[in-house]
Structure formats: C-alpha cells, structure tokens
C-alpha positions in Angstrom: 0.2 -5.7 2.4 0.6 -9.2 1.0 -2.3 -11.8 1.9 0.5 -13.7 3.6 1.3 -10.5 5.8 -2.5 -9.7 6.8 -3.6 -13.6 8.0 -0.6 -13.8 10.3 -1.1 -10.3 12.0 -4.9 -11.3 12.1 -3.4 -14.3 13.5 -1.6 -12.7 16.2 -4.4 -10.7 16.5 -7.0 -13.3 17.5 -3.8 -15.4 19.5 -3.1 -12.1 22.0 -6.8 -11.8 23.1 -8.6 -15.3 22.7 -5.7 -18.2 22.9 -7.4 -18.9 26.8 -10.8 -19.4 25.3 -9.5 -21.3 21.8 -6.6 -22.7 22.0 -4.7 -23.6 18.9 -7.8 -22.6 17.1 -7.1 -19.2 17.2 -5.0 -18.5 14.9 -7.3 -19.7 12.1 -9.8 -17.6 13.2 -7.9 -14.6 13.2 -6.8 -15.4 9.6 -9.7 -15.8 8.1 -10.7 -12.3 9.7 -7.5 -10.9 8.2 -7.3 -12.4 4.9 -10.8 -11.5 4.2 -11.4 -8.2 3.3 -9.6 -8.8 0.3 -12.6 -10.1 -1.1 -13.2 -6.8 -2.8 -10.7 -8.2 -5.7 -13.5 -9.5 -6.8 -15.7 -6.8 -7.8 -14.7 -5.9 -11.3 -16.3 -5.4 -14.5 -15.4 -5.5 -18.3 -17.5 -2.6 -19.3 -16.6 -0.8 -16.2 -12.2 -1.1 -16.4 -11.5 1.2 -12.9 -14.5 -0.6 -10.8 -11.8 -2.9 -9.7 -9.5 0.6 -8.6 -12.4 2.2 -7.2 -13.5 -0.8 -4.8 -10.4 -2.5 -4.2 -9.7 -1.0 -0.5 -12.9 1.0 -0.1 -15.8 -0.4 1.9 -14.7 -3.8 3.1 -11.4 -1.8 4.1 -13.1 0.6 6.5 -13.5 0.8 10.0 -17.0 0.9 10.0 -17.6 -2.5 8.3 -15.2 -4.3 10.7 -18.1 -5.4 12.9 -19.8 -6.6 9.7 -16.9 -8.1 8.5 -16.0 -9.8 11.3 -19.5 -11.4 11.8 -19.3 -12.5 8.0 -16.0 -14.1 9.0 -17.5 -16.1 11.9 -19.6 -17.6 9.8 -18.2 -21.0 9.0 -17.9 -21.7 12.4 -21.0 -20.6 13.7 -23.3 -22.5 11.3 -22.0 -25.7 13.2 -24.0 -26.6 16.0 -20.3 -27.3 18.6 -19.2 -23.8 18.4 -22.5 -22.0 18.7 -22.4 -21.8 22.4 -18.8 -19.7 22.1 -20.5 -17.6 19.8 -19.2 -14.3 21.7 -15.4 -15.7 21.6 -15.6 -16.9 17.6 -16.9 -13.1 16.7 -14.4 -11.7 18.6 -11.6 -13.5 17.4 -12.6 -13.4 13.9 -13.6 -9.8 14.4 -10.0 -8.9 16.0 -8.2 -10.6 13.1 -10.4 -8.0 10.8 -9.8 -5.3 12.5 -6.1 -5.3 11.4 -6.1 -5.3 8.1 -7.5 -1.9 6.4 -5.2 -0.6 9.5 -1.9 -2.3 8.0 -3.2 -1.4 4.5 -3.2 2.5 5.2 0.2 1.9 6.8 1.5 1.7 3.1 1.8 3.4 -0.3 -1.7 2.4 -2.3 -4.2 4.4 -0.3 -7.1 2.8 2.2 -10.8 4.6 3.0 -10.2 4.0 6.2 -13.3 6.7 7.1 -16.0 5.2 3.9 -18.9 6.1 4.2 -18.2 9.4 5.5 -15.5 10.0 3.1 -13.5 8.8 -0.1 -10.2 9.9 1.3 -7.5 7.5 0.7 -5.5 7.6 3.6 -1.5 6.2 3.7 0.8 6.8 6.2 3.3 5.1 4.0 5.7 3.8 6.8 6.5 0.1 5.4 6.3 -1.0 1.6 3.1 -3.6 0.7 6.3 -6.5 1.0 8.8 -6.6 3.8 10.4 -9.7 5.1 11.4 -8.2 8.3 7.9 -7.2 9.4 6.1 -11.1 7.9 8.9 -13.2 9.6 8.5 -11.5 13.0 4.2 -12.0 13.0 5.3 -15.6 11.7 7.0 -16.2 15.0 4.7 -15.4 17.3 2.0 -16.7 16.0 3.7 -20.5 15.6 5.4 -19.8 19.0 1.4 -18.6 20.3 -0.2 -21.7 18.8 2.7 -24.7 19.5 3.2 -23.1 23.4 -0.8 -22.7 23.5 0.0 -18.9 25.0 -1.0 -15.3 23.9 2.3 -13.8 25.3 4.0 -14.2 21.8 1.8 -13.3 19.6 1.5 -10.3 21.7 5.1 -9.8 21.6 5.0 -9.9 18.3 2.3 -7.8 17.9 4.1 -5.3 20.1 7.8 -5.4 18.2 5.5 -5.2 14.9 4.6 -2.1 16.0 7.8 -0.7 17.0 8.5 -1.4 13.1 6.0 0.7 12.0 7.1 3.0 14.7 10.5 2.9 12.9 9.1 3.4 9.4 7.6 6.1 10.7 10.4 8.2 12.2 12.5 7.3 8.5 9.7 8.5 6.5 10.4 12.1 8.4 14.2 11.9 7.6 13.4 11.0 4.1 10.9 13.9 4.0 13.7 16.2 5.8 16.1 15.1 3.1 13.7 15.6 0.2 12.6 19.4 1.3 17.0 19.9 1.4 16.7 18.2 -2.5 14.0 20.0 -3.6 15.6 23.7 -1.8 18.7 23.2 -3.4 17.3 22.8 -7.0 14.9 26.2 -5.8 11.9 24.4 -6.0 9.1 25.4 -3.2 6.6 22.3 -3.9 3.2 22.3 -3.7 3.0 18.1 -2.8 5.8 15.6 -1.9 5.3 12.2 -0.3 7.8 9.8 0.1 7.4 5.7 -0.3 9.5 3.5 0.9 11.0 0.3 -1.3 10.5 -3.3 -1.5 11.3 -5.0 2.0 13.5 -2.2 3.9 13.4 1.0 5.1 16.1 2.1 4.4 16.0 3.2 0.6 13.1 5.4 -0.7 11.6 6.6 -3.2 10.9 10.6 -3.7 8.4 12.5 -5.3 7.0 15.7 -5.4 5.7 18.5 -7.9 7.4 21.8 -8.7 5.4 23.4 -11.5 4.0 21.3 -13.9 6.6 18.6 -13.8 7.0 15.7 -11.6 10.5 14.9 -9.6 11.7 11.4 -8.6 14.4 10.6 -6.6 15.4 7.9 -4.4 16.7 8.6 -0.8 18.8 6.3 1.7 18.4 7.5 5.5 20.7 4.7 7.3 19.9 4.6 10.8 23.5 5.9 11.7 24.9 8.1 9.5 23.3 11.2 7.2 21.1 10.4 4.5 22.6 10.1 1.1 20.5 10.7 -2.7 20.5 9.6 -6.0 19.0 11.6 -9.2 16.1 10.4 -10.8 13.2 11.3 -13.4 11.3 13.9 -14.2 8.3 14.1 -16.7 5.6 16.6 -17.2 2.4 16.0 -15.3 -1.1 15.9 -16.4 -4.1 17.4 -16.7 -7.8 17.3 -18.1 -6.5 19.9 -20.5 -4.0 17.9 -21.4 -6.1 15.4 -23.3 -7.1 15.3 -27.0 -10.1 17.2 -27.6 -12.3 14.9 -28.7 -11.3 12.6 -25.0 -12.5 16.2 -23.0 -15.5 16.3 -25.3 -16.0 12.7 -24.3 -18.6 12.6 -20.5 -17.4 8.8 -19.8 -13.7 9.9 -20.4 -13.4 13.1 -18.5 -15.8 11.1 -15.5 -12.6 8.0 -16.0 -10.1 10.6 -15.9 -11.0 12.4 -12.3 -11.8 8.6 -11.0 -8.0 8.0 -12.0 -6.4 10.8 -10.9 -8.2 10.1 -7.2 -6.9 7.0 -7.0 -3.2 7.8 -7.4 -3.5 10.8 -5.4 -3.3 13.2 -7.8 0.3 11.6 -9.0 -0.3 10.7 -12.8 2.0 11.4 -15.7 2.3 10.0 -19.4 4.3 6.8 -19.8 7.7 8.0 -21.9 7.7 4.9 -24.0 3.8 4.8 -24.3 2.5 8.6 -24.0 -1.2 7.5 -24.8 -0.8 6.1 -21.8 -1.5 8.0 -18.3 0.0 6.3 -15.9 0.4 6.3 -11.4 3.8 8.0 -10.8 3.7 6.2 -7.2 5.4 3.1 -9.2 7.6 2.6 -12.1 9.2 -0.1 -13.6 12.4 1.1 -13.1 14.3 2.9 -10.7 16.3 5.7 -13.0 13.0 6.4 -14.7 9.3 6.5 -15.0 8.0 3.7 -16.5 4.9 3.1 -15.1 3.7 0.0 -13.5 -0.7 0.7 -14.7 -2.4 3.6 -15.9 -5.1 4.1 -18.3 -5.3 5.1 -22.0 -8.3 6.4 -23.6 -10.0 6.1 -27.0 -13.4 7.8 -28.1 -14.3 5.1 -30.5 -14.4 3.0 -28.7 -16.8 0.4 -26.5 -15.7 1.4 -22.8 -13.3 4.6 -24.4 -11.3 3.6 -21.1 -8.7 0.9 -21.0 -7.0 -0.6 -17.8 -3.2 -0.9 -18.6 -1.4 -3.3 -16.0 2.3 -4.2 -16.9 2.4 -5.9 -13.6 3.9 -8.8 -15.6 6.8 -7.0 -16.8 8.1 -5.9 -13.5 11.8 -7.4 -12.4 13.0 -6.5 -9.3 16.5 -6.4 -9.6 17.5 -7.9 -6.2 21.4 -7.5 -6.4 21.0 -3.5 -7.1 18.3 -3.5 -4.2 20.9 -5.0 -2.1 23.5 -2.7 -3.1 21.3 0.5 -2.3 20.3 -1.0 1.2 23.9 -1.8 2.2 25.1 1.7 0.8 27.6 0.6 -1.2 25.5 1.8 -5.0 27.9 4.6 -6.4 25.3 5.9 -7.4 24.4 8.0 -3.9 25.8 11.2 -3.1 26.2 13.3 -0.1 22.6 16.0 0.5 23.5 19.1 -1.5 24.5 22.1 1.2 
C-alpha cells in the first residue's frame, strides 16, 4: 500500500491499544512503526539492477522482524531521558504500528515474504489494490477522531470497518475468480494458474489473468455487489521461458541466474513487451487496459557490464480516471453479459 495508507493504520494501530497510556502521542508512534519498513527502498545497487526487486518487501516485511523493527522504531523516543521510564508502552506502540504493515502489504497484488527466513514465498491475498480511497479515508477518521477525542474507541472502529473492507475484497475476489473459471470454460481452456487483481481504488472492476498453454489471457471483470458480474475482452501474448532467450543470454550464468530472480518476483507472470520484445516484462501490470504494455521488466544484453537492465516505465503510466469511472459505475459499453 501507499506510505500514506500504512502510517495511518499503524496509527490506528498504536491509538486502539495505547491512547490511555499516550495520549495524543500515539498516533505518531504508530506511524513511525508503520511507515518504516519501507526502508528496504533503500537497498539497491547499480551493478546489481533486481537487488532493489529482491529486497523490497522481504526481510523488513516479515513477521519475524516485527519485534526488531518495532524496537528500531522506538528508538527516537527512547534515547531521551523523559520517555525511558514508559519504555514498555513506546515499544508497544511503535511495535503495534509495525505489525500492520507487511500484513496490509500481502493483502495486495506485489507479493510480501511474510514467512522470510523460513521461506521466499511471496504471499498476496490480493483483496484491495496498493491505492484505494475508500480504505485511507476511513483509517484517516479514526485516527484524527482517536487523537482530537483523546480515545481508542475510533481508531478501533476504524480498525474494525477496515477490516470488513478487506473482508469485502475478499468475498469479490471469489466472484471474480468464479467469473473468470466461466471465461476461461467457455473459450475451452482448463488453466494451469489464474489470479485475479483488483484496480486502482475500487473493488469493483478487476483485472484477469491466467495461462492456457503457452499464452497469457487478460481480461477485466466487473462483479457489482448487486447484480451478476459482467466482462470485457482483453490481451493475450505468448509467455516466456528460459528457452525462449537468445542463445548467447542462456549461455550467459549472470543472465539465466537474473532471469529465474525475475520470474520469482512476478510470480511466474512474465511475457515480452509488444512494442519492446527485448523486453520481458511483469504481466500483473500494464500500461493499458486493452493491452499488455508493461509497466517494468527487464531486458538483457551479453555485452554488456551488468548484461541485466531494470526497465521501469512507471513515468509513462496515465490513469485514465473518466474510463475508470465509467467501468466502476457500469455504464463502459464495453462489458458484456458472462458467456453461458
């Protein structure tokens, strides 16, 4: 999720069990803990380009650094003297906002090692997208409620009708996975994988793909809450593998060792960009919704000095807010009854 997102539900967090022992202060607290375990941004290196991918949501993510994290989060309140002797409520507060955030990470799309060091498996439940309004405005009210009323019971209500939403997100995720299967069934394809993600701020509209030979299918999928879900056609481009690459890239140690370091970090979900194919990129994003355009991926060269090059077109993404609108109110002519 956003940083904005994980300080307020570390926030609300620290508010719900310490706002009797801190006050006002505990919101801050909590933040810190929450915000922090983004640190991990900054471990990168130039002649290493997927250090950054490999570490971003790994260790500082996972549930058994929380009590170190938490303590390194206490820290610049416990090195002065006039909060030493509520040592024991500063580490749990800080420690409780901390807590939250590799949770709400695996809650989305990207993938979180929740269970590092005992395994690299990225876990995402993919029940809310990494930016929804709905789910940041509703943390945001409890926790100025919490601190102006100097009480926990709204950050806990908060906390509480935040998890509802996810709740929610949870139950449309099925219903766009039931409508996917009736997709994929009625074009005879018996997949292999399919995941669903769900879009920018809603969860209504999302995003399908799954595998069906060696070629990948994207749709998107609206499940309204009343009413039948609807579909829309999408892309579908070839997938790859190891064997796909130039000979002299499979001859290559560093590349083939870049290659399987890529393809664990988008789950497996990589394809060739259509307007770039040297470039291998994530099929969990795209540019665009009617196509695959992808949003990073990697392109390789032998000669050179790393042979691996990070390609993020990050800059380059628009989201088109009046078509997003359009798809989340159901009124895109573009979406079509579930085939029989």
């Amino acid at each position: 999720m956003d940083p904005v997102t994980q300080g307020l539900l570390g926030a609300a967090a620290a508010q719900a069990f310490f706002t009797k022992q801190l006050g006002r202060r505990a919101w801050l607290l909590g933040a810190v803990g929450g915000v922090l375990p983004d640190a991990d941004v900054f471990i990168r290196s130039a002649e290493d380009p997927l250090l950054a991918a490999e570490y971003h949501r790994q260790f500082t993510h996972a549930l058994a650094f929380i009590p170190v994290g938490g303590a390194v989060a206490s820290l610049p309140w416990l090195v002065r003297r006039r909060y030493r002797t509520q040592w024991k409520t500063v580490l749990g507060a800080t420690t409780a906002g901390y807590a939250t955030h590799g949770l709400l990470d695996a809650c989305t799309t990207y993938g979180t090692q929740l269970l590092w060091p005992f395994s690299t498996m990225r876990v995402a439940w993919n029940c809310i997208a990494i930016i929804d309004p709905v789910f940041t405005l509703l943390l945001l009210a409890g926790v100025v409620w919490a601190a102006r009323a100097r009480r926990r019971a709204p950050a806990a209500v908060a906390l509480g009708l935040c998890l509802a939403y996810l709740g929610l997100g949870t139950v449309q995720r099925e219903r766009a996975l039931a409508a996917q299967a009736q997709i994929a069934a009625q074009r005879e394809h018996i997949p292999p994988r399919r995941t669903v993600f769900p879009t920018i701020g809603n969860l209504l509209v999302w995003r399908s793909l799954y595998e069906a030979g060696d070629r990948l299918y994207s749709d998107r999928i609206r499940v309204p809450w009343p009413g039948p879900p609807q579909w829309t056609p999408g892309a579908t481009v070839a997938s790859v593998n190891l064997e796909d690459l130039p000979p002299q890239a499979q001859a290559n140690p560093r590349i083939v060792k870049d290659f399987e370091r890529f393809r664990w970090f988008s789950g497996g979900w990589i394809a060739r960009a259509p307007d770039a194919p040297e470039v291998i990129g994530d099929a969990r994003y795209s540019l665009r919704t009617e196509a695959f355009e992808p949003i990073w991926g990697v392109r390789f060269d032998p000669g050179s000095s790393p042979p691996t090059e990070w390609v993020d077109r990050t800059r380059d993404r628009s989201l088109d807010l009046g078509a997003l609108r359009r798809e989340i109110t159901g009124r895109d002519a573009a979406y079509r009854a579930l085939p029989p």
